[in-house]
C-alpha positions, 0 to 999 in steps of 0.5 A, spaced: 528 584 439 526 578 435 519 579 432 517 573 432 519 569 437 517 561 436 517 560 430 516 553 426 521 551 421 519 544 420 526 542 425 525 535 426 529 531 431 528 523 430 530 517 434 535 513 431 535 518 425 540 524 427 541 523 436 549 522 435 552 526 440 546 528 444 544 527 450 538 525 453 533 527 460 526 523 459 522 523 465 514 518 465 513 519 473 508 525 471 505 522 466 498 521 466 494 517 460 488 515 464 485 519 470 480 518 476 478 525 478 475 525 485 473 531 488 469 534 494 466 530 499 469 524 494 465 525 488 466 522 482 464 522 475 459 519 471 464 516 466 469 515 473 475 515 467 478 521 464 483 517 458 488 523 453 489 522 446 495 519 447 496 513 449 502 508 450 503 500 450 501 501 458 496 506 461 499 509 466 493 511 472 492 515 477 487 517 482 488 526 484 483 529 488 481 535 486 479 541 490 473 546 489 474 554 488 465 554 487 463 559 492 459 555 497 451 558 494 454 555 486 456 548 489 450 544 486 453 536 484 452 539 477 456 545 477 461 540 482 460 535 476 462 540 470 467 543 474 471 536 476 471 534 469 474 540 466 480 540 471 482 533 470 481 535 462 487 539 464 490 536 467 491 530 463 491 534 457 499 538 461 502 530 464 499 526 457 507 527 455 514 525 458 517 531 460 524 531 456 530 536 455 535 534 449 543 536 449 546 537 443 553 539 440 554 537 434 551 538 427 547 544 429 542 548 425 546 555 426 538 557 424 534 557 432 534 561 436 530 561 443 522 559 443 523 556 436 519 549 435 523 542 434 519 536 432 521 530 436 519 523 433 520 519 440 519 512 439 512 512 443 509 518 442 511 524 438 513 531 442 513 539 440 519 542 444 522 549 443 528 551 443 530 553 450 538 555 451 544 555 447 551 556 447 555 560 441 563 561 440 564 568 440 571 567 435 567 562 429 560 566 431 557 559 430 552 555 436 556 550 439 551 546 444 543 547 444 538 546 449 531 544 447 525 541 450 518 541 453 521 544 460 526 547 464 531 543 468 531 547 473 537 545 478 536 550 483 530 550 484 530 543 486 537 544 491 532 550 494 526 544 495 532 541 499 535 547 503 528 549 505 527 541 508 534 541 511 532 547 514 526 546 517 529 539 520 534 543 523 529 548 526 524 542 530 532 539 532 532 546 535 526 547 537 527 539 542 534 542 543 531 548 547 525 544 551 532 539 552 535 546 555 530 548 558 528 542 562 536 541 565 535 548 567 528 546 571 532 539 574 538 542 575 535 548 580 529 546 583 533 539 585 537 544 590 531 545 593 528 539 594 526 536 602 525 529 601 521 525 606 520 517 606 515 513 610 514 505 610 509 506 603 512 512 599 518 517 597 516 524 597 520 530 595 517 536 597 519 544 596 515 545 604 516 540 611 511 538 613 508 534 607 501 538 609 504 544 608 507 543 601 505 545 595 509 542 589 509 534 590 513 528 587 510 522 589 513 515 588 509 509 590 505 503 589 501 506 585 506 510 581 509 517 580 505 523 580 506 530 579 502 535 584 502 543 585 495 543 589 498 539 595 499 533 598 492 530 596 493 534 589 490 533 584 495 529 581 494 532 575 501 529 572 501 522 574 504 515 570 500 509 575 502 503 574 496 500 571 500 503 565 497 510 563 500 517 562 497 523 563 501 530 561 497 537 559 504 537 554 508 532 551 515 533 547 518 528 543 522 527 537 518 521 535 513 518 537 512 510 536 506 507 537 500 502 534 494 507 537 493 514 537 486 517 539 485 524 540 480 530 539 484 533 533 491 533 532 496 539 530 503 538 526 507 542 522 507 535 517 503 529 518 506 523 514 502 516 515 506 510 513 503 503 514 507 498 517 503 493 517 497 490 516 493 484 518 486 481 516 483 487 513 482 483 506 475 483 503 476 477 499 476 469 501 482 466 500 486 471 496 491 466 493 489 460 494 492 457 500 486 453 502 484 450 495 477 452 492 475 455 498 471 461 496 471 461 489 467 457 484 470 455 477 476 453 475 482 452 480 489 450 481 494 454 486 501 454 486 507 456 489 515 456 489 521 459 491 520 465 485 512 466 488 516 466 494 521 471 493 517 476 489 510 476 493 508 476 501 502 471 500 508 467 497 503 462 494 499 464 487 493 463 483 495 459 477 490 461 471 486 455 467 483 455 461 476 458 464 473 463 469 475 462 476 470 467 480 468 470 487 462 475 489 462 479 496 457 483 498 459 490 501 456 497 503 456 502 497 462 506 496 470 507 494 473 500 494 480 498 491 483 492 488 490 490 487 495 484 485 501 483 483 501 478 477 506 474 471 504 472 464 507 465 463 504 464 456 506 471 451 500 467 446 494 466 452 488 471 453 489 473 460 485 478 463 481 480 470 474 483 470 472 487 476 464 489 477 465 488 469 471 493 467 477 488 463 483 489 466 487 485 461 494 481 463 500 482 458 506 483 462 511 476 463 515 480 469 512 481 476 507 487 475 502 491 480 496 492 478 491 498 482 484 500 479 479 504 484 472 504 483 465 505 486 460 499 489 453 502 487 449 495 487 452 492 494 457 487 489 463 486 487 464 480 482 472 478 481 474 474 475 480 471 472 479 469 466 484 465 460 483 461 454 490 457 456 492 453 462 497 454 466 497 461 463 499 467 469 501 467 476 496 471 480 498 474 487 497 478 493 491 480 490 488 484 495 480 488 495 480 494 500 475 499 501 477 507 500 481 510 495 488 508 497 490 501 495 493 496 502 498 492 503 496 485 501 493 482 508 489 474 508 481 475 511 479 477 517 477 470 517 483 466 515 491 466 520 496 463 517 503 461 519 509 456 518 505 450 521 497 452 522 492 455 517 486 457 520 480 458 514 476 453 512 477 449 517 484 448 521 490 444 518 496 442 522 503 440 519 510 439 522 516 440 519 518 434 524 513 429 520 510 426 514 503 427 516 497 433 517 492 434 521 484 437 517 478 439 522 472 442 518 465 442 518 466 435 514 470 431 519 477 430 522 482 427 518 489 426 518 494 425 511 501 423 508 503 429 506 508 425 502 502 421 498 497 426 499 493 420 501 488 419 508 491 416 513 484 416 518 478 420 518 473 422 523 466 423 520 459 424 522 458 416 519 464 414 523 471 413 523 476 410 518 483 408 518 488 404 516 491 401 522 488 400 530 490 399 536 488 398 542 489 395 549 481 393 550 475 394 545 468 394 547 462 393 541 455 394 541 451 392 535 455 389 529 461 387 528 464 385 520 470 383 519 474 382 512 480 377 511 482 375 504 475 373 501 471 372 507 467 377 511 466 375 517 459 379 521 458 378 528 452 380 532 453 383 539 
């Protein structure tokens, strides 16, 4: 055997240097440069954030949970604390880097062997590989192909992943199968034995005639159909009744579709949880301005096109000005998580958001999300959208939650929009039919061209005001003024 197995010789292999008939496998999903740790009972570090060394143009961040292996006497929040922190360290320390595996075919250093050390200058970040596999000519005694790099692709481990999924699924098709089979047998035989009984009200099937000496019941009404084995008065301790309600000691079913479960504890061999769909659970006000200013204070402009609409579901966007635009909410204490989609329009401008102080800066000019997580400990949450240029970054779908998972982007418990009607700050009405919009607030009632943007009529507490009046019969208490040309014409009822 080789004595010293993973020497370092100084190969290196740099980008753009000597790649020629190489092939190449990077993989970033796993990569991870700024880590919020959680652990038992979500607890979290002081310093909330653990950054590696290495750093690229873009954070990748990432929240994992942690979990504790202190026996139960040894689990004080400083030990808790101590021994988080040590486990996020490795694990940012393992996935800083990509992982990478390189091919090689051709002018080859006939010199490594397996374990030895290749020094790669990637263009982001410098790797140490290792000779993983090589492949020689048993004829000329030179290596022909050599495999390196900081992993092993393992090919057969992930077809096993599949195989064991693919089987798994065959097992619970085959385990409905059997129940399917089982019930068919059931239906099949005990229907040959049946007496059925029918009255004015009701169909009964009964394994005994007369009723009252039946044991096992069917009954179907009004009322709806129940399943007994006490009798003719029952209990009926399977029943679906016609207010809408199923009860069942056991279920099966392949899939279960519904908006509610409820249950005292749920047991599954898998539980995957997808969110279809939600509405109003925003903690912000007017997330992305369609109602104005309403909710926030500073600098203001929204905007939305057919690219805003396209690439966001609020389908309108905060437009970034010169200045701070700020919203303050007040919340318990807790986990809470902000989200947004966001492009940078001027590449020059100072874009950034500020949440409860920590800077999120906007530097992309392509639609990007953006997710942070953080700990409320004053009963606050400030947001800022903060540039030094107008009209600089779209900001959309921005969306505060509470928890560790970020949402899908919602409007506030107070606000409904659709196509014609917007509910927050008051009620707008419009029509795809007509010019003109119809506003109630606490302001008044006023009705507007849509076309000019100009008050047509409003209702306020000083009274009404309009363009144009008519009326059948018109009755005045008090003073009359009338403007025609030059003169004013009063007139005292």
């Amino acid at each position: 055997l080789k004595q010293n197995i993973g020497q370092d010789f100084g190969e290196t292999i740099a980008y753009g240097k000597n790649l020629q008939n190489i092939e190449v496998y990077e993989d970033w999903s796993n990569v991870v440069t700024k880590l919020y740790p959680v652990g038992k009972d979500g607890l979290m570090l002081p310093e909330e954030y653990i950054e590696s060394e290495t750093q690229y143009e873009k954070p990748y961040t990432r929240t994992i949970p942690f979990e504790t292996e202190l026996e139960e006497e040894m689990q004080t929040e400083e030990n808790l604390i101590n021994e988080l922190r040590h486990n996020a360290i490795n694990f940012i320390e393992t996935n800083q880097f990509p992982m990478v595996s390189y091919e090689v075919t051709s002018d080859i250093n006939q010199e490594m062997e397996i374990g030895d050390k290749i020094h790669v200058k990637h263009p982001l970040v410098n790797l140490l590989t290792e000779v993983l596999e090589y492949e020689s000519d048993r004829n000329t005694e030179k290596v022909k192909k050599i495999i390196f790099g900081n992993f092993t692709r393992d090919v057969k481990a992930k077809f096993d992943v599949i195989k064991n999924e693919i089987k798994e699924n065959i097992q619970r098709l085959s385990s409905q199968e059997t129940v399917i089979s089982q019930q068919t047998a059931l239906i099949n035989n005990l229907n040959k034995l049946g007496n059925v009984y029918i009255d004015d009200n009701e169909i009964l099937i009964l394994d005994e005639l007369p009723r009252e000496n039946a044991t096992n019941v069917l009954r179907i009404g009004m009322g709806g159909i129940g399943f007994s084995n006490t009798g003719y008065d029952g209990d009926y301790t399977t029943a679906w009744t016609i207010d809408g309600k199923f009860n069942a000691d056991f279920i099966k079913v392949g899939t279960l579709d519904g908006a509610l479960l409820k249950a005292g504890s749920v047991k599954a061999e898998h539980i995957a949880t997808e969110v279809l769909e939600q509405g109003g659970n925003n903690l912000l006000i007017n997330p992305v301005g369609l109602f104005g200013t309403h909710g926030w204070t500073g600098v203001c402009k929204e905007y939305t096109d057919t690219e805003i609409k396209n690439n966001t579901f609020g389908k309108s966007a905060l437009f970034m000005q010169n200045g701070t635009r700020s919203q303050i909410v007040q919340v318990p204490n807790g986990i809470y998580t902000i989200s947004f989609l966001y492009k940078k329009l001027l590449s020059l401008a100072d874009c950034k958001i500020e949440v409860n102080e920590h800077i999120i800066d906007l530097t992309e000019e392509e639609w990007t999300k953006e997710v942070y997580t953080f700990e409320v400990a004053s009963n606050t949450i400030e947001i800022k959208l903060i540039s030094d240029n107008d009209d600089s970054c779209y900001v959309s779908d921005l969306m505060l939650n509470a928890g560790l998972i970020a949402q899908k982007y919602s409007s506030n418990a107070t606000e409904v929009v659709t196509q014609n009607v917007k509910i927050g700050d008051g009620i707008e009405v419009s029509s795809n039919a007509s010019n003109i919009k119809q506003k109630m607030d606490n302001d008044g009632n006023r009705i507007i061209n849509t076309n000019t943007n100009q008050i047509v009529s409003e209702f306020t507490d000083k009274g009404m005001s309009t363009d144009e009046i008519t009326a059948k019969k018109g009755q005045i208490a008090g003073e009359l003024i009338a403007l025609h040309g030059n003169q004013v014409w009063h007139s005292v009822v």
